[in-house]
N, C-alpha and C positions, 0 to 999 in steps of 0.2 A: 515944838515941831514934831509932827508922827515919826519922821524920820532920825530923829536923837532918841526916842522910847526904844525902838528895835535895833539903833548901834549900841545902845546902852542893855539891853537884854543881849543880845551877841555875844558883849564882852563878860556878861554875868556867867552866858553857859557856858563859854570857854573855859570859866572855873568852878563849871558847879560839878561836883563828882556823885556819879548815879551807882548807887549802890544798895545793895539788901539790908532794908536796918529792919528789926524783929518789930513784931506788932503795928508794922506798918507795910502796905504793898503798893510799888508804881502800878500807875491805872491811867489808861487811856480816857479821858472825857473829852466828849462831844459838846463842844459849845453851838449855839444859837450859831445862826450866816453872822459871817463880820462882826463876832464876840469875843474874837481871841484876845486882844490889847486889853479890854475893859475885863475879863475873866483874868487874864493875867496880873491886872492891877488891883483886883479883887485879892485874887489869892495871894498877892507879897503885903497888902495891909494887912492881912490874918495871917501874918506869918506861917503861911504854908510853903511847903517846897512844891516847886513844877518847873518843865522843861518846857520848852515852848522853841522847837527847832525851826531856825530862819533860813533863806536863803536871797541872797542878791537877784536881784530883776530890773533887767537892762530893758530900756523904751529909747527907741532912735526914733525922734522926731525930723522936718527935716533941712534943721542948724541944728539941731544939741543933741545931747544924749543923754539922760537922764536915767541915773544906778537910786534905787532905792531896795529896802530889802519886805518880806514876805514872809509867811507862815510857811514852812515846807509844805506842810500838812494840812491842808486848808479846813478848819473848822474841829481840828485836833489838838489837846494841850497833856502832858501828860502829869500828871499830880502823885505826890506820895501823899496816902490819904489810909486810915482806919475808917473805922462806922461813926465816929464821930466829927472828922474831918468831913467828910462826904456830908454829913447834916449840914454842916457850916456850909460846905459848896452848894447844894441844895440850894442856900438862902441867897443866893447871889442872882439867881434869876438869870445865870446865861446860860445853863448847859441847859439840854436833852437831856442826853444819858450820860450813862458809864462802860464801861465795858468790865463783864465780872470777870474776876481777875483769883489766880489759887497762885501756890507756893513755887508751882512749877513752871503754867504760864508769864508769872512774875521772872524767874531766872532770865525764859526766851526773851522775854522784853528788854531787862536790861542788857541784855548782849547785843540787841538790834539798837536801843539809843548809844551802845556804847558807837556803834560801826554810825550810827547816823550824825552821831558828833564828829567822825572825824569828815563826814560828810560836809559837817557845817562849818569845820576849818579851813576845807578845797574850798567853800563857798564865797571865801573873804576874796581870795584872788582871782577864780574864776566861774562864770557863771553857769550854775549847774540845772538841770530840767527833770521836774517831776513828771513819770505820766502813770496812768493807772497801768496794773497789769495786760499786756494783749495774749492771753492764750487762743488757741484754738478751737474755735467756733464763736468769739466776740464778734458783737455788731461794731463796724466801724464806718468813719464817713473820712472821705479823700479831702486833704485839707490845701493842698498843694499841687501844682501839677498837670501836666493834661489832664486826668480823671477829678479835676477840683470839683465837688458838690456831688461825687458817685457817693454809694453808700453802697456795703459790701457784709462780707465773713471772711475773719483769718482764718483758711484752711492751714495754713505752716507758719512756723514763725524760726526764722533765721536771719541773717542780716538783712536778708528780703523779705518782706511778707506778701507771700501768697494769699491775694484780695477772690474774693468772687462775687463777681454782681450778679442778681438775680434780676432777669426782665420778666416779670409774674404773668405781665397782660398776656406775654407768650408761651409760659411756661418753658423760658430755657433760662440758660448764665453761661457768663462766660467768664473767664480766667484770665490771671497778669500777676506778675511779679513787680511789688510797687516798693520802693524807699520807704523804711518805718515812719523815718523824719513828716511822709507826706500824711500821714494817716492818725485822728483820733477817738478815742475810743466812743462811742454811743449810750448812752444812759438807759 
């Protein structure tokens, strides 16, 4: 069942320790849409190391509730890999890319899976929400709300975000302070 692969990886990272070992650097790969499970079972028969950080995702249907668990990272795995490792991954036919990676971005990295593990530990008991960054000046669209289906720019970003819709045909906009919770980000 897909749902016993990612309790079963869960409990892997729970004990896999991310650390700097010489002649080898963690590296962000980008797998194929919905390659993560099959890139990850790619890389444990080649005895490769990789993190593959999960989180719980709750669906309330409406009798049940249904918990399964999810890629934090959608479409992200992270690999401890040299130049020949990488050929091996290569041969797997799930990634895109990689991301280049030196001694130093390597340090930042493991510091951020160290803080995302304990992420993935909050994750077991409750359920936690990715969303991309919203700085100031992102396009975003109201997801929630009396403004459901606006589409806008974060002029501020504080526990409120400051939306502005542009009405173009008139050449004006007007302004609102809206709940983050209502609003996602724009592609």
């Amino acid at each position: 069942m897909k749902d016993d692969f990612f309790k079963n990886l869960l409990q892997e990272n729970n004990g896999l320790i991310i650390e700097n070992i010489p002649g080898f650097l963690w590296t962000p790969v980008r797998t194929k849409p919905r390659q993560e499970k099959k890139f990850v079972e790619y890389c444990s028969s080649n005895s490769m190391k990789y993190y593959l950080p999960l989180r719980k995702n709750v669906k309330r249907y409406q009798r049940r509730t249904v918990e399964f668990y999810i890629p934090m990272f959608s479409g992200y795995v992270f690999c401890l890999l040299n130049h020949e490792l990488y050929q091996k991954v290569l041969l797997s036919n799930r990634i895109v890319y990689r991301l280049q990676m030196n001694e130093k971005s390597e340090r930042d990295l493991i510091k951020e899976l160290l803080g995302i593990q304990m992420f993935e530990k909050l994750a077991l008991e409750s359920e936690i929400i990715v969303r991309p960054e919203l700085v100031t000046g992102s396009r975003i669209s109201v997801k929630s709300g009396p403004l459901r289906g606006m589409s806008g720019i974060v002029e501020k970003r504080k526990a409120k975000t400051m939306i502005t819709i542009n009405v173009e045909m008139l050449g004006q906009s007007v302004s609102t302070e809206i709940d983050i919770e209502d609003v996602q980000l724009d592609d």
